[in-house]
ZADO-1210 file (C-alpha; in nm, 4 decimals, padded with zeros to 6 digits):
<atoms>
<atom x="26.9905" y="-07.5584" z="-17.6397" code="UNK" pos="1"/>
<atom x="26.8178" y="-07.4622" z="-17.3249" code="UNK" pos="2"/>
<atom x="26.7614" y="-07.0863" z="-17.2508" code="UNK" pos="3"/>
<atom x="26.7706" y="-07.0106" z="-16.8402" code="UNK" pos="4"/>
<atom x="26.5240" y="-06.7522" z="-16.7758" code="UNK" pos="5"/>
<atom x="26.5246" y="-06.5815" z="-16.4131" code="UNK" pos="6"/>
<atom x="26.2417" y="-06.5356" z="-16.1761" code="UNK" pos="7"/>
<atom x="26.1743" y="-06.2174" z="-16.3206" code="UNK" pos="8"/>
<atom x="26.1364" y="-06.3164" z="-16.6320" code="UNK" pos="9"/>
<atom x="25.9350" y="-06.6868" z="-16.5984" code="UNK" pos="10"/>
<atom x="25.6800" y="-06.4433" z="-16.3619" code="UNK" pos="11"/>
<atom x="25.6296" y="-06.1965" z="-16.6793" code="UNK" pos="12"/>
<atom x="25.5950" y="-06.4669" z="-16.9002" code="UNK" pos="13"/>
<atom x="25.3200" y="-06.6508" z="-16.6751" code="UNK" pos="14"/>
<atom x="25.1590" y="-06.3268" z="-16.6026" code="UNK" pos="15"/>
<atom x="25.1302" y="-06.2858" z="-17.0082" code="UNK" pos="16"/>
<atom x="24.9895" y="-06.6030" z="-17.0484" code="UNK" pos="17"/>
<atom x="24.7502" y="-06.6101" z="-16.7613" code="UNK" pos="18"/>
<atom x="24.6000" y="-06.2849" z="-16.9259" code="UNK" pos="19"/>
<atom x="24.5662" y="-06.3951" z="-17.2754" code="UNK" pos="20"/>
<atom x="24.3520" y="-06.7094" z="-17.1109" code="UNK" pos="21"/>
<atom x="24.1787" y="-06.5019" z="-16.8795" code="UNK" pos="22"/>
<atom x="24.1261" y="-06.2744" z="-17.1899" code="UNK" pos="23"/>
<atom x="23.9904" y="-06.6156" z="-17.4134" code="UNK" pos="24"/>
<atom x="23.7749" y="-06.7236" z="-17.1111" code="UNK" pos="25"/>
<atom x="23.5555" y="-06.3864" z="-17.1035" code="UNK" pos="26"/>
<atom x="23.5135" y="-06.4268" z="-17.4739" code="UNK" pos="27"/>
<atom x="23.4135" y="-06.7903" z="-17.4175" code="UNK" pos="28"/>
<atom x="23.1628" y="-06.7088" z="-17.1431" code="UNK" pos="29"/>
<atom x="23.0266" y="-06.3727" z="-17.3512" code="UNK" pos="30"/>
<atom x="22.9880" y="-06.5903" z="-17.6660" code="UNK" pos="31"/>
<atom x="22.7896" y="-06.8699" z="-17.4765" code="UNK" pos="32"/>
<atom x="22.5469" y="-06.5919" z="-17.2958" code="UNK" pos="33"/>
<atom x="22.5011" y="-06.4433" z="-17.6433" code="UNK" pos="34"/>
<atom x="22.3981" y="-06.8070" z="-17.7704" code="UNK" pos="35"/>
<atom x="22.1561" y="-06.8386" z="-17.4822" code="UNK" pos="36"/>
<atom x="21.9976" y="-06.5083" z="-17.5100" code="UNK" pos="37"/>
<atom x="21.9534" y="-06.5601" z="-17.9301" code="UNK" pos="38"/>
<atom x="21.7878" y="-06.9289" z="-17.8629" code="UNK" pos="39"/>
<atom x="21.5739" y="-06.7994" z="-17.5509" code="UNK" pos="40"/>
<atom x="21.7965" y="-07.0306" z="-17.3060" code="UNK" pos="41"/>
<atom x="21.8026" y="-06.9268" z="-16.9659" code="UNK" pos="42"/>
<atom x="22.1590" y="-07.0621" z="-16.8039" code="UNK" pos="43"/>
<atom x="22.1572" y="-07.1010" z="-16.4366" code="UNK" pos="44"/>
<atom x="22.4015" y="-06.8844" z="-16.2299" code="UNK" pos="45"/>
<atom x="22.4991" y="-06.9736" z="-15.9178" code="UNK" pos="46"/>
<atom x="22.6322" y="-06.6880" z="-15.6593" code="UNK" pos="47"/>
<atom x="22.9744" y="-06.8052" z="-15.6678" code="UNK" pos="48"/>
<atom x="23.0262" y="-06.7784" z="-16.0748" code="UNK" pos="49"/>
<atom x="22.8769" y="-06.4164" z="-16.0030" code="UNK" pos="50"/>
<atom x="23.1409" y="-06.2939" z="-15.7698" code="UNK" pos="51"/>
<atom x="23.4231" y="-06.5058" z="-16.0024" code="UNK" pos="52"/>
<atom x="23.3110" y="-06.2948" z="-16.2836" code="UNK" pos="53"/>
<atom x="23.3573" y="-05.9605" z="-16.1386" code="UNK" pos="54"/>
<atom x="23.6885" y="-06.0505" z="-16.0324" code="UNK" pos="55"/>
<atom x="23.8001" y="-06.1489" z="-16.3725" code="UNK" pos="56"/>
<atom x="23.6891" y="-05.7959" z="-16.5910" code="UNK" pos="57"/>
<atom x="23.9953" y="-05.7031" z="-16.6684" code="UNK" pos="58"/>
</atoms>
């Protein structure tokens, strides 16, 4: 059976979800920089990843 959910509701359940990725994605990226920096690897970083990672810390 099919459950109706509201506005309300679907918005709170997308905002949930879009934090837990947002949440996996910084662990992602801090894992990978930790690799780098362990095997002596500089990764390039463009300007624009720069300003999209201040905007996601949460």
């Amino acid at each position: 059976m099919l459950k109706y959910k509201n506005i309300k509701e679907q918005l709170e359940e997308e905002r949930r979800k879009n934090a837990a990725l947002q949440a996996k994605l910084i662990r992602k990226t801090s894992d990978i920089d930790y690799i780098a920096m362990m095997c002596d690897v500089e990764l390039e970083v463009s300007d624009e990843e720069t300003d999209n990672a201040e905007d996601m810390e949460v």
